[in-house]
Every structure is written in C-alpha cells, then in structure tokens.
Backbone as CSV, one residue per row, in Angstrom:
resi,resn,N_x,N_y,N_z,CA_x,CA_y,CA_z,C_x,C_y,C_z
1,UNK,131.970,92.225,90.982,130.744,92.208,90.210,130.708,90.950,89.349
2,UNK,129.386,90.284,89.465,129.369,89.086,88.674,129.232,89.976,86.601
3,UNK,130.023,88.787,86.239,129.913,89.612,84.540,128.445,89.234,84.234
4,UNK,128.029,90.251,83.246,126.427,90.059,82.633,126.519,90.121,81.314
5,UNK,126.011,89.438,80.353,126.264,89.065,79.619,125.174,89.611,78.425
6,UNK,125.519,90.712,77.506,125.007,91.970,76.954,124.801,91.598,75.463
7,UNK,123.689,91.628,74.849,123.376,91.705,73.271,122.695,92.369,72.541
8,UNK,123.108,93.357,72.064,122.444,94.379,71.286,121.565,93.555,70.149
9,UNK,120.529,94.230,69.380,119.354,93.232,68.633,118.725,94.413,67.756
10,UNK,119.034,94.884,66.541,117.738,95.522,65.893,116.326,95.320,65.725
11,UNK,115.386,96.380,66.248,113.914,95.366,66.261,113.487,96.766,64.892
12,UNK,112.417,96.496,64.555,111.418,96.996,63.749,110.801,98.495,64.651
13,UNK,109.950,97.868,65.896,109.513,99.067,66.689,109.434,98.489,68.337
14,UNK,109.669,99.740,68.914,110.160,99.355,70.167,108.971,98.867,71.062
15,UNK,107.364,99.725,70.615,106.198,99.062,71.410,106.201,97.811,71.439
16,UNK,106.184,97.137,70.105,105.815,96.109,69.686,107.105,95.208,70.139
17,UNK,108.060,95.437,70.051,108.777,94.382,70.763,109.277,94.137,72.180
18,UNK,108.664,96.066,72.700,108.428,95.734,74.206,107.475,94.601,74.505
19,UNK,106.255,94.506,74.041,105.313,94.222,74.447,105.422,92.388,74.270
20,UNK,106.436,91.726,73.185,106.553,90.604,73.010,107.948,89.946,73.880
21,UNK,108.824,90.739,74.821,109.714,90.704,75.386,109.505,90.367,76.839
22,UNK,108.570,91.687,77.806,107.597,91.410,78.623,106.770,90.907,78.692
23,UNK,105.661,90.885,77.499,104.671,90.073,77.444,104.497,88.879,77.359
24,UNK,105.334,88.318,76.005,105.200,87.030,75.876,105.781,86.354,76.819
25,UNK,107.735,86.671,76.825,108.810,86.004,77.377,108.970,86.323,78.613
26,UNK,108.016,87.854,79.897,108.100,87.740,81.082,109.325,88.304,80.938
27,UNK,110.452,89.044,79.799,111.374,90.039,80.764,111.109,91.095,81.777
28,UNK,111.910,91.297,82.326,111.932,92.567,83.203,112.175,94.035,82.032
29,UNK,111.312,95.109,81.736,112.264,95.696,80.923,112.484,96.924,82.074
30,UNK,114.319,96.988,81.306,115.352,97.984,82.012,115.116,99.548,81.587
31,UNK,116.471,100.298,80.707,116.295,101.409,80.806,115.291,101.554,79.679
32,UNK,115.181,103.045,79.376,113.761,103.058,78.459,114.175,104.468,77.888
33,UNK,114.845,104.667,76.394,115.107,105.849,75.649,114.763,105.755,74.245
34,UNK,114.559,106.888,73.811,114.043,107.315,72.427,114.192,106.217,71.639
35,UNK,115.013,105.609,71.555,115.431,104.396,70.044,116.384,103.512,70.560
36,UNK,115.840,103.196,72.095,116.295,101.751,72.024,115.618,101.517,73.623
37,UNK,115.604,100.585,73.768,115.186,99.658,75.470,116.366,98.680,75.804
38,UNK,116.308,98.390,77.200,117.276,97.090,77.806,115.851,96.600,78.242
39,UNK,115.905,94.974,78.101,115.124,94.128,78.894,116.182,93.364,79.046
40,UNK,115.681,92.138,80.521,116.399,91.541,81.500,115.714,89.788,80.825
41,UNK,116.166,89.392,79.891,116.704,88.336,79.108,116.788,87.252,79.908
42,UNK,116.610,86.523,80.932,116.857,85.435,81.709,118.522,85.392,82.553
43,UNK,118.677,86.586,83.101,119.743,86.951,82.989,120.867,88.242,82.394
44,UNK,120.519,88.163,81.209,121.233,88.331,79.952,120.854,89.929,79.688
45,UNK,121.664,91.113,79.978,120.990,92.400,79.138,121.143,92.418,77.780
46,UNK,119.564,92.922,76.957,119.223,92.334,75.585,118.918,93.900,75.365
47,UNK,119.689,94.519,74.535,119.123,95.794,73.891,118.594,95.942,72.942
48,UNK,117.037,96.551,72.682,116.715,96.542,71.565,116.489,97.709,70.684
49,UNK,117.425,98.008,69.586,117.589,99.034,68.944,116.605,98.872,67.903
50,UNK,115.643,100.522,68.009,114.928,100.938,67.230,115.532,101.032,65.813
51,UNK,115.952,99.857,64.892,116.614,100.597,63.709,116.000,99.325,62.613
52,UNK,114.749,99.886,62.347,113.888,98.829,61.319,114.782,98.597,59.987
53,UNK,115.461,99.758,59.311,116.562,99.269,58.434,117.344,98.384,58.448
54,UNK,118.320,97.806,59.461,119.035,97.003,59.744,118.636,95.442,60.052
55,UNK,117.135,95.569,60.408,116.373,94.348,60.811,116.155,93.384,59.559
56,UNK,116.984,91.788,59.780,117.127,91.104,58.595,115.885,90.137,59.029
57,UNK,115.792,89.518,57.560,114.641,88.809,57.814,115.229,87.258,57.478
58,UNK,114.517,86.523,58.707,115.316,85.435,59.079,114.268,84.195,58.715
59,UNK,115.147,83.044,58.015,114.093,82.422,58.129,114.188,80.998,59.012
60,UNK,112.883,79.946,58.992,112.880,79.034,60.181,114.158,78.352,60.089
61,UNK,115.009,78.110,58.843,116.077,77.446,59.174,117.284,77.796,59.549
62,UNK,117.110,79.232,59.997,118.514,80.115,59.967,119.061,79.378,61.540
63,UNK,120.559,79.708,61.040,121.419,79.269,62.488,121.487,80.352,63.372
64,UNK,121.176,81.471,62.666,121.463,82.951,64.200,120.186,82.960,64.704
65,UNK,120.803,82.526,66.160,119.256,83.013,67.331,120.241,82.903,68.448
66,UNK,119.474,83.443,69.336,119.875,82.905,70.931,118.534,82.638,71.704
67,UNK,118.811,82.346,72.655,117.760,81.766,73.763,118.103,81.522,75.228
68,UNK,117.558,81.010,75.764,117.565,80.240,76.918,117.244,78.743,77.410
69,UNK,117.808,78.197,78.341,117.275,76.991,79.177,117.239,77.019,80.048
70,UNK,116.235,76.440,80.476,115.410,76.579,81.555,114.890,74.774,81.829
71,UNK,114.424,75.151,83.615,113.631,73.664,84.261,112.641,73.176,83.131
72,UNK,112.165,71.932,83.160,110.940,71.778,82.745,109.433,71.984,83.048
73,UNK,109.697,72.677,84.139,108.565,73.067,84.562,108.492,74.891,84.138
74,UNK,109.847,75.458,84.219,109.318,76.315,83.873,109.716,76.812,82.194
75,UNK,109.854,75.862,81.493,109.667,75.730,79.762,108.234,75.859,79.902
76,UNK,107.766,74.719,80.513,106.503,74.301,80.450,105.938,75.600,80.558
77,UNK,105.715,76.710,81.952,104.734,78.130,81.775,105.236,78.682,80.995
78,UNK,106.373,78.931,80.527,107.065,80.201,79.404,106.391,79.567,77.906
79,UNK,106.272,78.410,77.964,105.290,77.844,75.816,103.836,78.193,76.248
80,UNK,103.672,77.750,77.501,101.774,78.394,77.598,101.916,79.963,77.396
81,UNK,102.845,80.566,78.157,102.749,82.346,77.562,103.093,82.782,76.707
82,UNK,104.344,82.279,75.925,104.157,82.050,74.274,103.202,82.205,73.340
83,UNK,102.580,80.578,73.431,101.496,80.247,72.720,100.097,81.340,73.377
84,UNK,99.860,81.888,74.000,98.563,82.350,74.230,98.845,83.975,73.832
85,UNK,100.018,84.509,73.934,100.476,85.703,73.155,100.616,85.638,71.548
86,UNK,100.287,84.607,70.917,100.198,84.493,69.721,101.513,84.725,69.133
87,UNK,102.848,84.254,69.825,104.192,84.118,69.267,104.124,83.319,67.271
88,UNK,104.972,83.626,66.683,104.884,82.708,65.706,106.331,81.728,66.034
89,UNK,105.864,80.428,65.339,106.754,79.749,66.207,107.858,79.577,64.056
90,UNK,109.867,79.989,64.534,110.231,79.363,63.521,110.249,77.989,63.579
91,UNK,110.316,77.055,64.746,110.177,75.487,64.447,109.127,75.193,65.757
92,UNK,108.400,74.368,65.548,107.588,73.985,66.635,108.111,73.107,67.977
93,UNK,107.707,72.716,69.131,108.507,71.905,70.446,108.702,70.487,69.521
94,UNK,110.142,69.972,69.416,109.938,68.849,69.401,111.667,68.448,70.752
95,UNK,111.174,67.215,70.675,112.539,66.843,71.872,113.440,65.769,70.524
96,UNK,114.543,65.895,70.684,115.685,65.442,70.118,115.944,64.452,71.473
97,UNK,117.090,63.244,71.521,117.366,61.816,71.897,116.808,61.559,73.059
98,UNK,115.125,61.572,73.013,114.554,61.028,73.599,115.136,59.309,74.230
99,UNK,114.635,59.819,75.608,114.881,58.514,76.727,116.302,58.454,77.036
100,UNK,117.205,59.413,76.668,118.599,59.198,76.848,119.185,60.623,77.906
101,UNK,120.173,60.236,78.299,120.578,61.092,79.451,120.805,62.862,78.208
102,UNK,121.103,62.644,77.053,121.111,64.164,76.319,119.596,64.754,76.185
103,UNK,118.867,63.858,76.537,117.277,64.682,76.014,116.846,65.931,76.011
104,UNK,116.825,66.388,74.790,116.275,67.951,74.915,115.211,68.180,74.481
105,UNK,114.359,69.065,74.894,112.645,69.498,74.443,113.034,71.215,74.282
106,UNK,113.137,71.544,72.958,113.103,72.703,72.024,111.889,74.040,71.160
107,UNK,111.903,74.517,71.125,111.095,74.995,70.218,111.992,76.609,69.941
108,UNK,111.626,77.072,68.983,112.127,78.427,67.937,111.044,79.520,68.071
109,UNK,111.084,80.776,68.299,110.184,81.647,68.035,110.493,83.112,67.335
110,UNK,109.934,83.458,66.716,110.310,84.629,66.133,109.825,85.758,66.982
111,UNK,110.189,87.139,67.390,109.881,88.075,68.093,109.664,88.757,66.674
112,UNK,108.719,89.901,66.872,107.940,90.655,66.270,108.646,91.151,64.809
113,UNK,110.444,91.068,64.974,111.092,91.744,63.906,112.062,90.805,63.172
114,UNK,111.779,89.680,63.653,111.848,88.058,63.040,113.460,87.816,63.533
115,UNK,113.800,88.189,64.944,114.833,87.739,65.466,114.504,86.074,66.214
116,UNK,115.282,85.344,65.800,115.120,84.173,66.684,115.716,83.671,68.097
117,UNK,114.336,83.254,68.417,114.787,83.127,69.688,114.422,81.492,70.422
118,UNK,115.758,80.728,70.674,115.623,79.305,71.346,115.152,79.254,72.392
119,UNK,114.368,78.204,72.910,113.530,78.065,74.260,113.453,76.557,74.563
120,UNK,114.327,76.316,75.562,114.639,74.671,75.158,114.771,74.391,77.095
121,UNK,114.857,72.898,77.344,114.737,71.917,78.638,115.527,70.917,78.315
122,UNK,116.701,70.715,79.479,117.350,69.357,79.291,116.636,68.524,80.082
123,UNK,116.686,67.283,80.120,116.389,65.636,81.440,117.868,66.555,81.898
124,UNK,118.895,66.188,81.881,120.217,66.143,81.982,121.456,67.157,81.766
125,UNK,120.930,68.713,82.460,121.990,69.660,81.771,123.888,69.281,81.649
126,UNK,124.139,68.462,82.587,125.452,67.669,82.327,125.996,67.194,81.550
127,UNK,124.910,66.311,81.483,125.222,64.896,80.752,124.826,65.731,79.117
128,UNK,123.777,66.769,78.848,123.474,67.048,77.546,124.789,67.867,77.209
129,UNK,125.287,68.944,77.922,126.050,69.997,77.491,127.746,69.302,77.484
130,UNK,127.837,67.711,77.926,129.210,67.688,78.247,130.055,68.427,79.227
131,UNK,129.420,68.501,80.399,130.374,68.867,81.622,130.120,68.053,82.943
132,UNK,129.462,67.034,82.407,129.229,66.203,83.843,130.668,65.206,83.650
C-alpha cells in the first residue's frame, strides 16, 4: 500500500466547510459522520472535526497552514474556483524570484474556520525544492 498522508483540522461547522473543501478547492469528500468528514486533499486525507471550540483564529501572517502544488495550469483553474467561491484570501498571488529557475507563484486562503491553506506553482519543482 502506497502511505497517505492524514491531517486532522478543527472546523467551526461541517456544512460550511464541506461546501468550501468541495466547492471551492474541488476535494473529493470521503467518509461522512456526525462530527467530523474526510475529504481527499490533493492526495492527502484531511479530517474535518466538528469542534468550533478548539478552532483558533489565525491570522494572515501566521506560519501554520498547509497546502498544495500544483502545474500552472492547474493553479491557474483552482484561483478562478477560489476566487468565484468568494474564498477570503490570507495573502494575495504574488510570485517570489521571478525569472529564476526557484520561481514560485503563491497565494494563502482561509477556509471558512480560518485554517490556512497554501496554493502555490513552481517554473522549476527541482531546482525550487532542492532535489534536482
């Protein structure tokens, strides 16, 4: 069995962050019980526990998030379904060392219970991450 790679997540409410999980970000969602969901994360099983108490409130400069990378083409449809789901963004797309083999094109979004979440494109996944 290939390993899968599992992160539990307190949300606020489970409609509402079904609906910004599938909706916005195009997961697959998995199992489906009283006070919590699995959605299919780009990969990644992402559980989201119904427990609005525990849900911290994060702000645009915080270092805890996770995310994904992805082609540039398909960054490119995942910020149009973003942006037209009315995501709030914690930092807006900008690209860091432009014209150079590290080039990255970024942006931050908050899901409904202000977990952050990275959404980023290398030129160069090698050459950016240090394994080429």
């Amino acid at each position: 069995m290939e390993p899968i790679l599992h992160l539990s997540i307190p949300v606020r409410d489970l409609a509402e962050s079904i609906d910004f999980y599938v909706g916005a970000l195009g997961c697959r969602l998995g199992r489906v019980r009283d006070h919590f969901v699995d959605v299919w994360f780009f990969g990644m099983q992402v559980t989201l526990h119904e427990r609005p108490d525990e849900v911290a409130a994060a702000s645009p400069r915080t270092v805890r998030h996770f995310g994904v990378t992805l082609g540039a083409g398909e960054m490119d449809a995942l910020m149009t379904r973003v942006e037209s789901h009315g995501a709030v963004f914690a930092s807006g797309v900008v690209t860091d060392y432009a014209g150079t083999a590290q080039e990255q094109t970024k942006a931050k979004v908050f899901d409904p219970s202000g977990n952050v979440i990275e959404l980023k494109t290398y030129v160069d996944p090698s050459a950016a991450l240090g394994s080429g």
